[in-house]
NUBAMAR-264408 format. One record per atom (N, C-alpha, C): residue number from 1; x, y, z; residue in one letter; atom name. Coordinates in nm, 4 decimals. Example, Ala and Ser with C-alpha at 12.3 -4.5 7.8 and 13.67 -1.06 7.14 Angstrom:
BEGIN
[1; [1.3190; -0.5690; 0.7800]; "a"; "N"]
[1; [1.2300; -0.4500; 0.7800]; "a"; "CA"]
[1; [1.3200; -0.3300; 0.7800]; "a"; "C"]
[2; [1.2850; -0.2250; 0.7080]; "s"; "N"]
[2; [1.3670; -0.1060; 0.7140]; "s"; "CA"]
[2; [1.2900; 0.0030; 0.7870]; "s"; "C"]
END
This chain:
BEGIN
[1; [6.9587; -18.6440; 14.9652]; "x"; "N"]
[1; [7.0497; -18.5882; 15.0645]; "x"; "CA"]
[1; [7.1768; -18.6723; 15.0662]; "x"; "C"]
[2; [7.3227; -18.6033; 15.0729]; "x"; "N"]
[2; [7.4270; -18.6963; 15.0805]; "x"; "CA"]
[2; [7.4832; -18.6895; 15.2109]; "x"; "C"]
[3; [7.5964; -18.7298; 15.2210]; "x"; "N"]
[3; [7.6332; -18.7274; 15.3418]; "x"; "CA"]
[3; [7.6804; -18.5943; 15.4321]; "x"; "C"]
[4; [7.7512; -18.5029; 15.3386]; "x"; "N"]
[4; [7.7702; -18.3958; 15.4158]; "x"; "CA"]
[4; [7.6145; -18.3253; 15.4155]; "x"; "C"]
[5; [7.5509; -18.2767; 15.3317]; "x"; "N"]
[5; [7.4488; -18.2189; 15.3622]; "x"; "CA"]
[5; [7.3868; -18.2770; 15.5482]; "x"; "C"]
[6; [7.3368; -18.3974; 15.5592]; "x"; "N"]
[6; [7.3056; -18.5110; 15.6517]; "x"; "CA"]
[6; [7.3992; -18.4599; 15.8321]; "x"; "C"]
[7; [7.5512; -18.4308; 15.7618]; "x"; "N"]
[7; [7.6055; -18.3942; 15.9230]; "x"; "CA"]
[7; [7.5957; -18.2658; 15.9228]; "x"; "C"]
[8; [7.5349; -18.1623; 15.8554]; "x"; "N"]
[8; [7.5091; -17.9998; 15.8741]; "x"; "CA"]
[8; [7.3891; -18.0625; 15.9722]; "x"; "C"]
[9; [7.3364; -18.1173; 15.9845]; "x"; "N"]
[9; [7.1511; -18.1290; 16.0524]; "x"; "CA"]
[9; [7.2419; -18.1918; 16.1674]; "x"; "C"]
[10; [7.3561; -18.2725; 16.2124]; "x"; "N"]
[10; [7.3581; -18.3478; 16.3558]; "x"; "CA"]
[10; [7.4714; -18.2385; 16.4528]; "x"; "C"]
[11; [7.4638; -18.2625; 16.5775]; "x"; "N"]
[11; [7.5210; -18.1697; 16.6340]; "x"; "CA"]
[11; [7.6732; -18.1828; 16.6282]; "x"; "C"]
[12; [7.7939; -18.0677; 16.5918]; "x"; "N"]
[12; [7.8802; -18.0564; 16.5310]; "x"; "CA"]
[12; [7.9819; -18.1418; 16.5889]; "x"; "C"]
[13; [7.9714; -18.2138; 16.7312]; "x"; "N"]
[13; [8.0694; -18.2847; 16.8164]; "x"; "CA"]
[13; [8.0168; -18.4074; 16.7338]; "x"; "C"]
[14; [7.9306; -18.4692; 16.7022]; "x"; "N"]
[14; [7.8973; -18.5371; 16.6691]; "x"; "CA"]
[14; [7.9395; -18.6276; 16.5494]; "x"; "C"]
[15; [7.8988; -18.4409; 16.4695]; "x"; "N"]
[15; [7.9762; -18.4357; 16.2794]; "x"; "CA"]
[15; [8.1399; -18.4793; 16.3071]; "x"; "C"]
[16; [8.2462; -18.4114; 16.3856]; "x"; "N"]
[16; [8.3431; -18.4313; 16.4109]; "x"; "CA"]
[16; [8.3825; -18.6081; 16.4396]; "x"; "C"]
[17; [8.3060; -18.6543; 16.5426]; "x"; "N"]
[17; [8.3364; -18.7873; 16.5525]; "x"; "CA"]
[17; [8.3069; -18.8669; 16.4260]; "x"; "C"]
[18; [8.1637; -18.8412; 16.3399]; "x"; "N"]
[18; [8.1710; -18.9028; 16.2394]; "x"; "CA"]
[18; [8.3130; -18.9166; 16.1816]; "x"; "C"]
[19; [8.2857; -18.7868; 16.1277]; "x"; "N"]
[19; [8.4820; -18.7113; 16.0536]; "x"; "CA"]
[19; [8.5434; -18.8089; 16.0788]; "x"; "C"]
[20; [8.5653; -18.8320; 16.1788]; "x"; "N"]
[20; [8.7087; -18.8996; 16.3043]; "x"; "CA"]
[20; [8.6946; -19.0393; 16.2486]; "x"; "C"]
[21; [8.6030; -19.1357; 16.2730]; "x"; "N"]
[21; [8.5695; -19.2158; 16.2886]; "x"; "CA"]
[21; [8.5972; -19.2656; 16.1369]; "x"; "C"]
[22; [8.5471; -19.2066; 16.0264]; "x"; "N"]
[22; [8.4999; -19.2432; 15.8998]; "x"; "CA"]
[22; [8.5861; -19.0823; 15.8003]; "x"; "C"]
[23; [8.6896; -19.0856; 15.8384]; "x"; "N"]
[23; [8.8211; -18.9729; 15.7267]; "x"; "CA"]
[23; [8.7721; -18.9517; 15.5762]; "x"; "C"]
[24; [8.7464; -19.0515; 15.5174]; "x"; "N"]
[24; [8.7157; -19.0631; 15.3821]; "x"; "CA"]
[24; [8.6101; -18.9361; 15.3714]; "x"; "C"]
[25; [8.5487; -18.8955; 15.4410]; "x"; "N"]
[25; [8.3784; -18.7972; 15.4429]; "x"; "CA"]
[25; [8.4855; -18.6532; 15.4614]; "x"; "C"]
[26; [8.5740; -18.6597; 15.5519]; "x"; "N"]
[26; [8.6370; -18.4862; 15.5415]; "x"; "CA"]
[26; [8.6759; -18.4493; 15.4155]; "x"; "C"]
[27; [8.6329; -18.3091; 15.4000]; "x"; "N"]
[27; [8.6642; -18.2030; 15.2653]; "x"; "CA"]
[27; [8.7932; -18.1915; 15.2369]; "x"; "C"]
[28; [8.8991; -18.1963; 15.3544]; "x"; "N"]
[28; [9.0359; -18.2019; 15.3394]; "x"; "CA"]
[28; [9.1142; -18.3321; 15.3409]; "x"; "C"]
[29; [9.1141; -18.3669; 15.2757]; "x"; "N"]
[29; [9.2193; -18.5146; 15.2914]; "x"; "CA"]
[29; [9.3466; -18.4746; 15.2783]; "x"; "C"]
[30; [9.3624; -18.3684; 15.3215]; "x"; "N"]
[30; [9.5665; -18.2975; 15.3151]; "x"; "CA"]
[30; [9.5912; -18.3307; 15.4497]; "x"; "C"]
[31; [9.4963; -18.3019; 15.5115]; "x"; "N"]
[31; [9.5079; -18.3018; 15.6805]; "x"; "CA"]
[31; [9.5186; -18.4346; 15.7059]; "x"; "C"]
[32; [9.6282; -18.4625; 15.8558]; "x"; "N"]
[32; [9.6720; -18.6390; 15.9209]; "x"; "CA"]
[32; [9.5482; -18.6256; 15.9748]; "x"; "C"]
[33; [9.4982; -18.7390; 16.0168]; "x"; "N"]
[33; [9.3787; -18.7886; 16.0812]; "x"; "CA"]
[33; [9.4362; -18.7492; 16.2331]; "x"; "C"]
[34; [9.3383; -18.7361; 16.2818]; "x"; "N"]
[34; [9.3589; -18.6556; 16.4419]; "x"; "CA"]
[34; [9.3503; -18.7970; 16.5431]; "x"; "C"]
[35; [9.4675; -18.8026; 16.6585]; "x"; "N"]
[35; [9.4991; -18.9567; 16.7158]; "x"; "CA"]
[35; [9.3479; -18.8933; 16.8396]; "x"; "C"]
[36; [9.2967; -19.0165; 16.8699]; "x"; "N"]
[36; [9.1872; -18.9921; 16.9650]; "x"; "CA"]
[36; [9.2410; -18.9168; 17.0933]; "x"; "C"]
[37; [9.3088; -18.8606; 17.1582]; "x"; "N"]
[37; [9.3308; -18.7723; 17.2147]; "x"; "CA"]
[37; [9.3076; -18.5952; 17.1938]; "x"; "C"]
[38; [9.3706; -18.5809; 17.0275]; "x"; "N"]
[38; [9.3366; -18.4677; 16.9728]; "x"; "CA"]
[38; [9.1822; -18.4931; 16.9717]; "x"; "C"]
[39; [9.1112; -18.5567; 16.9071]; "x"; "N"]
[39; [9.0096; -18.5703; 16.9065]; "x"; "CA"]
[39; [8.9445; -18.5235; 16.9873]; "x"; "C"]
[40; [8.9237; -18.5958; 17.1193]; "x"; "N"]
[40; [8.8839; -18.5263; 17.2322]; "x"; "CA"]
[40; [8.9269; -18.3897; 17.3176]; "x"; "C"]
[41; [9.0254; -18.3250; 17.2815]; "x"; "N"]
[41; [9.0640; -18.1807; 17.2916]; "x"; "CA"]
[41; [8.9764; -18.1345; 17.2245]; "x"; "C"]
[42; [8.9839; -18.1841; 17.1004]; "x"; "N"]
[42; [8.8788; -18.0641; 16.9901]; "x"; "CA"]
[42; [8.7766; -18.0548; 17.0146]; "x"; "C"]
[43; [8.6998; -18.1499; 17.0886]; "x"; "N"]
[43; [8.5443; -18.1391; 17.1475]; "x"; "CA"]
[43; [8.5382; -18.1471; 17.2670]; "x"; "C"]
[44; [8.6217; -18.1298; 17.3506]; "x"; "N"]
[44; [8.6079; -18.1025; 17.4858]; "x"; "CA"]
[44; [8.5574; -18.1887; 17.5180]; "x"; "C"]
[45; [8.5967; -18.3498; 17.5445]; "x"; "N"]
[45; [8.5281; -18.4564; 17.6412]; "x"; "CA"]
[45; [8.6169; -18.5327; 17.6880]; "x"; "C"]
[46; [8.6213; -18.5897; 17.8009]; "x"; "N"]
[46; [8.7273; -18.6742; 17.8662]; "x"; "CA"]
[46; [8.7162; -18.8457; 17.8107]; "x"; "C"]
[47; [8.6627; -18.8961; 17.7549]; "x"; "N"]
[47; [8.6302; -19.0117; 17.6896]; "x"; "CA"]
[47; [8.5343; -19.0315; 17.5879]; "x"; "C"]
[48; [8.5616; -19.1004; 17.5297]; "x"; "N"]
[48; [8.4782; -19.1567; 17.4238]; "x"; "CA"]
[48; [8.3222; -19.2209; 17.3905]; "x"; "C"]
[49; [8.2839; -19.2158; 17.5573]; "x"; "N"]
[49; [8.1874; -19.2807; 17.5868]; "x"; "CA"]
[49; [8.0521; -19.2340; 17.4999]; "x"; "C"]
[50; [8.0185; -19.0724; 17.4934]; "x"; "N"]
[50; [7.9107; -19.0645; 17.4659]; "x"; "CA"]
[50; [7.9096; -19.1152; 17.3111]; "x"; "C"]
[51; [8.0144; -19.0761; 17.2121]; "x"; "N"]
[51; [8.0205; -19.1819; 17.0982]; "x"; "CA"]
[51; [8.0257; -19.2533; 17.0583]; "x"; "C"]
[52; [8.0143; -19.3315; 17.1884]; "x"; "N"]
[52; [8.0343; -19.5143; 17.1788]; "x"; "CA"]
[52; [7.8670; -19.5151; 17.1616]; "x"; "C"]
[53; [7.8035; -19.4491; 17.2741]; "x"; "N"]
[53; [7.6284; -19.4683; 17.2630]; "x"; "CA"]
[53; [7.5744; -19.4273; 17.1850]; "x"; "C"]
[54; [7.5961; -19.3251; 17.1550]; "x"; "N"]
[54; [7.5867; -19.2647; 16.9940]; "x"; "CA"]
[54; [7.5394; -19.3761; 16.8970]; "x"; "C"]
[55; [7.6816; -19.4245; 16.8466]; "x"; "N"]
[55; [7.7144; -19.5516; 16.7453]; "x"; "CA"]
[55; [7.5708; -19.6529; 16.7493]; "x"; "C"]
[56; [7.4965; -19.6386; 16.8618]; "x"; "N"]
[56; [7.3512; -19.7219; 16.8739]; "x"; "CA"]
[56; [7.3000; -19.6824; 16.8410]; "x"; "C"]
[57; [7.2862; -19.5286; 16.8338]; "x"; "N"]
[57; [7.1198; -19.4612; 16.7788]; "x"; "CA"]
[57; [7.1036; -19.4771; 16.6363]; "x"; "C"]
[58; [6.9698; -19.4580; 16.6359]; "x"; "N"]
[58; [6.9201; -19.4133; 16.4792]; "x"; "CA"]
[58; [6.9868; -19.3783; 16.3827]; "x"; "C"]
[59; [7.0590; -19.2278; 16.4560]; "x"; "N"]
[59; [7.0948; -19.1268; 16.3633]; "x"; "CA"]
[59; [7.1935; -19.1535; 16.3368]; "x"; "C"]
[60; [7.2903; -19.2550; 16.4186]; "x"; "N"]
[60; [7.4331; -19.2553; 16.3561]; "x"; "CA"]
[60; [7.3886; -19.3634; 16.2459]; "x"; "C"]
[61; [7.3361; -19.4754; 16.2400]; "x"; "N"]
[61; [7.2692; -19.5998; 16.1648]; "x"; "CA"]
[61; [7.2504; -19.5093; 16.0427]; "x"; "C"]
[62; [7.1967; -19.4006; 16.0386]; "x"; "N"]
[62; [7.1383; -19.3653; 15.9000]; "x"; "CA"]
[62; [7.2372; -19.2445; 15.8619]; "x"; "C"]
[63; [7.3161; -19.2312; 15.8800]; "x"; "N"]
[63; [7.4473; -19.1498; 15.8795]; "x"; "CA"]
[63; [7.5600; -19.2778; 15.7493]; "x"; "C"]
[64; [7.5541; -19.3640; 15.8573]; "x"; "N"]
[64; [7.6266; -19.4463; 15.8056]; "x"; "CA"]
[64; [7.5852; -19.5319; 15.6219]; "x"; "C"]
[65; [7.4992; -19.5367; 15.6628]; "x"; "N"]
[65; [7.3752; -19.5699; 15.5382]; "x"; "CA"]
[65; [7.4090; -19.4812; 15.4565]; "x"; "C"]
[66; [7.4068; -19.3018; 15.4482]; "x"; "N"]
[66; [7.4552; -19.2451; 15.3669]; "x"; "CA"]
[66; [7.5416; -19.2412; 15.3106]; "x"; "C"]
[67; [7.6607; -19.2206; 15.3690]; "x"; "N"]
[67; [7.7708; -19.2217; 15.3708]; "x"; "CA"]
[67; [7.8365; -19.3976; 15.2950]; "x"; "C"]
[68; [7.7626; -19.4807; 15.3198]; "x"; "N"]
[68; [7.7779; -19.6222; 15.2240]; "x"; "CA"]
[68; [7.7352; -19.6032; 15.0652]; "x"; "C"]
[69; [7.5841; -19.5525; 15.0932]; "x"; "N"]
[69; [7.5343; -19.5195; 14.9578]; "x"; "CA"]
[69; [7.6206; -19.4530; 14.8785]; "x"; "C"]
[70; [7.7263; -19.3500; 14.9261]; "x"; "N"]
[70; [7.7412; -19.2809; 14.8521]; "x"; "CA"]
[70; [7.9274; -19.3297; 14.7988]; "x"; "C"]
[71; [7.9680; -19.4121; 14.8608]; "x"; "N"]
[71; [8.0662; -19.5053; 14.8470]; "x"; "CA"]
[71; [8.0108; -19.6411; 14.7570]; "x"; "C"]
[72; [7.8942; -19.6537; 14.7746]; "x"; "N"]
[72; [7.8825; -19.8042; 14.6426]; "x"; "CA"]
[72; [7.8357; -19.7129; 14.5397]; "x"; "C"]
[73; [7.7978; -19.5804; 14.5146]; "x"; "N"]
[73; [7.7752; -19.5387; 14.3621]; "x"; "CA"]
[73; [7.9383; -19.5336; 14.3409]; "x"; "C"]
[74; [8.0103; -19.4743; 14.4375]; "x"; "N"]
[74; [8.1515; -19.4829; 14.3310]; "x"; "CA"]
[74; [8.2302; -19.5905; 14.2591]; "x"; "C"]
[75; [8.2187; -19.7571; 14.3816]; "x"; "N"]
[75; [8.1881; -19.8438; 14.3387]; "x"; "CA"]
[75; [8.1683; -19.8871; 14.2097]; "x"; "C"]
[76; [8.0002; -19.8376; 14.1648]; "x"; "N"]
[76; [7.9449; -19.9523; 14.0717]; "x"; "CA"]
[76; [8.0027; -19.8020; 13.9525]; "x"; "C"]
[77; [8.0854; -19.7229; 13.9586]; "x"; "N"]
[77; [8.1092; -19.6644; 13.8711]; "x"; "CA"]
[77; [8.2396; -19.7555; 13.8042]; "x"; "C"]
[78; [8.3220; -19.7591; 13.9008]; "x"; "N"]
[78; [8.4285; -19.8859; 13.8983]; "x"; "CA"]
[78; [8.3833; -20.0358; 13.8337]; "x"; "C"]
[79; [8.3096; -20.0690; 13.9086]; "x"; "N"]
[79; [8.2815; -20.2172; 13.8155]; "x"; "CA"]
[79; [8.2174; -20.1582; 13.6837]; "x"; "C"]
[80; [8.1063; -20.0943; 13.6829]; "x"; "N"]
[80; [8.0879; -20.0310; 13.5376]; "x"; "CA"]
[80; [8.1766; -20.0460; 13.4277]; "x"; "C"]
[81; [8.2803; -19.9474; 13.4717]; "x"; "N"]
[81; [8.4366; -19.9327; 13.3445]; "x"; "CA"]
[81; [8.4333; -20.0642; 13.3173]; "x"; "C"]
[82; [8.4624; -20.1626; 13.4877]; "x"; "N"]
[82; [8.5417; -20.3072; 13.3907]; "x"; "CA"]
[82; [8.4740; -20.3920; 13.3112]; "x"; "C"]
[83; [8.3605; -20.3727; 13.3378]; "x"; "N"]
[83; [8.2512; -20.4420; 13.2116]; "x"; "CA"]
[83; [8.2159; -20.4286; 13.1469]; "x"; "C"]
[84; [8.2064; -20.2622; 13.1117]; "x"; "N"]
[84; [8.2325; -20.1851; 12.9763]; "x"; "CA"]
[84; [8.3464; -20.2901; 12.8840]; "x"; "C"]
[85; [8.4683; -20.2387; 12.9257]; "x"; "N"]
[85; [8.6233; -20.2969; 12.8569]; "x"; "CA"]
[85; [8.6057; -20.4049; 12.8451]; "x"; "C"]
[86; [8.5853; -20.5285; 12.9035]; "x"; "N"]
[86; [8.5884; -20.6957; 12.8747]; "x"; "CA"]
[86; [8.4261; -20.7026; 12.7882]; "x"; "C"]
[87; [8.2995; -20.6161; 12.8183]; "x"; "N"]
[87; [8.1699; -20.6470; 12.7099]; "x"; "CA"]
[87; [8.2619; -20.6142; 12.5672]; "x"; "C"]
[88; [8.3356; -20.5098; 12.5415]; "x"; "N"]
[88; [8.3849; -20.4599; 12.3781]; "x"; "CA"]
[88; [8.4759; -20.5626; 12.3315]; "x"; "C"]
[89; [8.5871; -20.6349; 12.4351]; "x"; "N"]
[89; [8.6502; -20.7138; 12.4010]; "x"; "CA"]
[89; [8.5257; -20.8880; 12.3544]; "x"; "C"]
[90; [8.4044; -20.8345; 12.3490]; "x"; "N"]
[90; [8.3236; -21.0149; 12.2959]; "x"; "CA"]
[90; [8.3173; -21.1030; 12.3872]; "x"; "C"]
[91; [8.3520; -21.0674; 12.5838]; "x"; "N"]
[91; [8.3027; -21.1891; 12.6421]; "x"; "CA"]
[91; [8.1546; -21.1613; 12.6696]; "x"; "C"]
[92; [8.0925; -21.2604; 12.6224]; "x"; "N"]
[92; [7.9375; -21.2792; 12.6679]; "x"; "CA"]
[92; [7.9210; -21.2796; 12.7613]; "x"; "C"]
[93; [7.9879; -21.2804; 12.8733]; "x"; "N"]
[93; [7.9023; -21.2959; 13.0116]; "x"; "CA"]
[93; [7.9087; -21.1213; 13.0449]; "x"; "C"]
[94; [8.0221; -21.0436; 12.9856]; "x"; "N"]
[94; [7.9984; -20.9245; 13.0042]; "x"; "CA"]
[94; [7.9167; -20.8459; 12.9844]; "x"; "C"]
[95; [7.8694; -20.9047; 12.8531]; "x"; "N"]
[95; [7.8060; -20.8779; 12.7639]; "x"; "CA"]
[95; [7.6111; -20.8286; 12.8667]; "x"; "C"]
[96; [7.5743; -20.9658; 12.9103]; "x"; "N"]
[96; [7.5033; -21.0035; 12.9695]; "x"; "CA"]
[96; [7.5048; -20.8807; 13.1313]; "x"; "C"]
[97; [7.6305; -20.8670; 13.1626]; "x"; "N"]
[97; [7.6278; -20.8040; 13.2847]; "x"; "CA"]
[97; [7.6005; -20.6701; 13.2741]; "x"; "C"]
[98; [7.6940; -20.6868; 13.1505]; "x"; "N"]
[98; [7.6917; -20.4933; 13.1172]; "x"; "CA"]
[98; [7.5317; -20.4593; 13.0694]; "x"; "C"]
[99; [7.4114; -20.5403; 13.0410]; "x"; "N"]
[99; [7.2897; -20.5111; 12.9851]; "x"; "CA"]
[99; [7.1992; -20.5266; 13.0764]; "x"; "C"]
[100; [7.2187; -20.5979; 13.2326]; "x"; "N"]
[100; [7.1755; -20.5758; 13.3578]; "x"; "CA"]
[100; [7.2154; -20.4713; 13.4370]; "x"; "C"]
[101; [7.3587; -20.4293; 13.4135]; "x"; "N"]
[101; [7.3869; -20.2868; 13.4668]; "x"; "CA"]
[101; [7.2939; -20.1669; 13.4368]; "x"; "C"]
[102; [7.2828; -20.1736; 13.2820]; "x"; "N"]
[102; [7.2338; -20.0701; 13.1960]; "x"; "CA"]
[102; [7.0934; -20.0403; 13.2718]; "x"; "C"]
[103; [7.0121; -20.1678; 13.2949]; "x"; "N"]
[103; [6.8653; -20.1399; 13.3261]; "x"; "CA"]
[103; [6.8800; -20.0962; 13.4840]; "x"; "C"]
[104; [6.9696; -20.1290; 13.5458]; "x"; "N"]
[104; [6.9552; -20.0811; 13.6891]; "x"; "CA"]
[104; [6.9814; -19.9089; 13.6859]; "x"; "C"]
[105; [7.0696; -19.9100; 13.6262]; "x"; "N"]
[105; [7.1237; -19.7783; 13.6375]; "x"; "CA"]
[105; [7.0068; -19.6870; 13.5620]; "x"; "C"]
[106; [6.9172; -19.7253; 13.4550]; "x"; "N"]
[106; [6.8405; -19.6588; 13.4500]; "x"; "CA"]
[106; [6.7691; -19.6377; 13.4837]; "x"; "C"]
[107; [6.7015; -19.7343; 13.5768]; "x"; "N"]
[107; [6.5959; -19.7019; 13.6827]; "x"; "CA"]
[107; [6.6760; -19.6234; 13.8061]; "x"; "C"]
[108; [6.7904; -19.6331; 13.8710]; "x"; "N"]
[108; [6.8391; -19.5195; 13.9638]; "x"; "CA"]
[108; [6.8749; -19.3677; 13.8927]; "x"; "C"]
[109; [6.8666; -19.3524; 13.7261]; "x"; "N"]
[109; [6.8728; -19.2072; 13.6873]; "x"; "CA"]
[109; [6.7183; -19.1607; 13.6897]; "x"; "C"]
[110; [6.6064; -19.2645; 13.6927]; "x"; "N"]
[110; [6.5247; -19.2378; 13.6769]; "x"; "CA"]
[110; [6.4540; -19.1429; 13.8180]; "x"; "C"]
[111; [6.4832; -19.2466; 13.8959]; "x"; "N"]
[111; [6.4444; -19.2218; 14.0128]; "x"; "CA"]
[111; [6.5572; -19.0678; 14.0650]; "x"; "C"]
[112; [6.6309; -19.0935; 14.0350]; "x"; "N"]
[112; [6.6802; -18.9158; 14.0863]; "x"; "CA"]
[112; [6.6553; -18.8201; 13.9727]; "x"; "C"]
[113; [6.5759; -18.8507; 13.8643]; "x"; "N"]
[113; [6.5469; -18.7138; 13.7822]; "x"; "CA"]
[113; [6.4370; -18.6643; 13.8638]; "x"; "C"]
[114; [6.3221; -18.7935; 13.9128]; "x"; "N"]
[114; [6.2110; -18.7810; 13.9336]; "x"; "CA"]
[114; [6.1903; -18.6811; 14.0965]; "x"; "C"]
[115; [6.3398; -18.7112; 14.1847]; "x"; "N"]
[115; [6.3749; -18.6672; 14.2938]; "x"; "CA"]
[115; [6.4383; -18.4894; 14.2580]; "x"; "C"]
[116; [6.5398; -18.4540; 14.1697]; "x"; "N"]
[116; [6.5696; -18.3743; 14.1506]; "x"; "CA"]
[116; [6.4093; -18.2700; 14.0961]; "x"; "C"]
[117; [6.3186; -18.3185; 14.0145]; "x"; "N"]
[117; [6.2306; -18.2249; 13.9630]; "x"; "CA"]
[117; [6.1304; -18.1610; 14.1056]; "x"; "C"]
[118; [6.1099; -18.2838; 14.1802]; "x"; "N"]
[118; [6.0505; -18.2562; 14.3125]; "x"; "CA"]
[118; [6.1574; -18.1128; 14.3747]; "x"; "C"]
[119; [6.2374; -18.1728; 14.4089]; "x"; "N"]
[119; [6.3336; -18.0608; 14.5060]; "x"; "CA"]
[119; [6.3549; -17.8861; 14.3900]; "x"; "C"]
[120; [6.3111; -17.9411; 14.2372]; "x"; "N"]
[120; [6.2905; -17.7740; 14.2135]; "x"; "CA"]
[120; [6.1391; -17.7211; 14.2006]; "x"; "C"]
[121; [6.0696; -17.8195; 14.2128]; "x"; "N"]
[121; [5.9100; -17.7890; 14.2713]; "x"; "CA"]
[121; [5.9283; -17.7585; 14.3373]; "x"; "C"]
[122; [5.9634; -17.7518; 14.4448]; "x"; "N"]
[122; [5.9974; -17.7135; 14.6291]; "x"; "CA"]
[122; [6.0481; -17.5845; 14.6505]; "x"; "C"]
[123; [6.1910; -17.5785; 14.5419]; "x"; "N"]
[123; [6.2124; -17.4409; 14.5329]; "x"; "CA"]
[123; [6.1664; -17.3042; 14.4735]; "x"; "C"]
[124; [6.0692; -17.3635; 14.3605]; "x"; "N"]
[124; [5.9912; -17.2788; 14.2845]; "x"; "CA"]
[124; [5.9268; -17.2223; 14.3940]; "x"; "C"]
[125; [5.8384; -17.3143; 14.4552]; "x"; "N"]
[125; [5.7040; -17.2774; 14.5119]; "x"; "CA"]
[125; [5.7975; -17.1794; 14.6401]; "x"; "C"]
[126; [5.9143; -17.1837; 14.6930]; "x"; "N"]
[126; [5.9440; -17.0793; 14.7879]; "x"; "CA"]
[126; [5.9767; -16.9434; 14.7424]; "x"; "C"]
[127; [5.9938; -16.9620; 14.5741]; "x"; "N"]
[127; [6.0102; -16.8389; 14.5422]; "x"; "CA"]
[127; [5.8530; -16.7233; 14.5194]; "x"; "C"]
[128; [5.7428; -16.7958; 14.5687]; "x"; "N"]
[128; [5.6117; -16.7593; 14.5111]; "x"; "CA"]
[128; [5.6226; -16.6015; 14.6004]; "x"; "C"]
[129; [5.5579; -16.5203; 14.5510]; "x"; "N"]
[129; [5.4969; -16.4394; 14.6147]; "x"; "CA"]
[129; [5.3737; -16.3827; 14.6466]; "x"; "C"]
[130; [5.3118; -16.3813; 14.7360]; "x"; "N"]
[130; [5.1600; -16.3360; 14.7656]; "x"; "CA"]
[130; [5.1493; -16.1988; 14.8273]; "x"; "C"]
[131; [5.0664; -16.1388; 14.7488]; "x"; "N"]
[131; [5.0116; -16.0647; 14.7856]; "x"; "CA"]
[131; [4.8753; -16.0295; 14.8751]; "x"; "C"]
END
């Protein structure tokens, strides 16, 4: 599950404050970021409070978690390149980094092939029909 999938499931004042809070996650980045006043027009509340309590629960904690995860894969796509380019140029320590990258990253393709085959098990089996 990524992050937008994650704020379809929380309630939409909610999704919005994420939005608000954390810009990088909106579909539109054409749009100015909304000053906390608009903000609160758009969801109809006179303060900020219930999103302040929010920010404690669970759900925002594992919101945020997503939404990280899915900012350090872009990340280690970035350091990736640069250790690609300096391993070809012959420094050994790249060398070394870029062949610890390799094994991590293949155990995280591993682990989402193994996740992706599940989620079309899942969908198979809804396509079953009984008679």
């Amino acid at each position: 599950m990524n992050i937008h999938e994650a704020l379809k499931s929380v309630q939409w004042d909610r999704a919005e404050y994420f939005k608000y809070k954390f810009p990088q996650v909106r579909f539109d980045q054409s749009k100015p970021q909304k000053s906390e006043e608009e903000f609160l027009k758009v969801v109809g509340k006179k303060t900020m409070n219930p999103y302040t309590r929010w920010e404690k629960s669970e759900e925002y904690k594992a919101l945020v978690s997503l939404m990280l995860q899915g900012r350090s894969a872009d990340d280690l796509q970035e350091v990736y390149e640069v250790v690609v380019a300096n391993a070809k140029t012959g420094d050994d320590k790249a060398v070394k980094l870029f062949m610890a990258l390799q094994k991590e990253i293949d155990s995280y393709a591993k682990m989402a092939i193994k996740s992706i085959e599940v989620k079309e098990e899942d969908e198979d089996a809804d396509d079953l029909i009984l008679d």
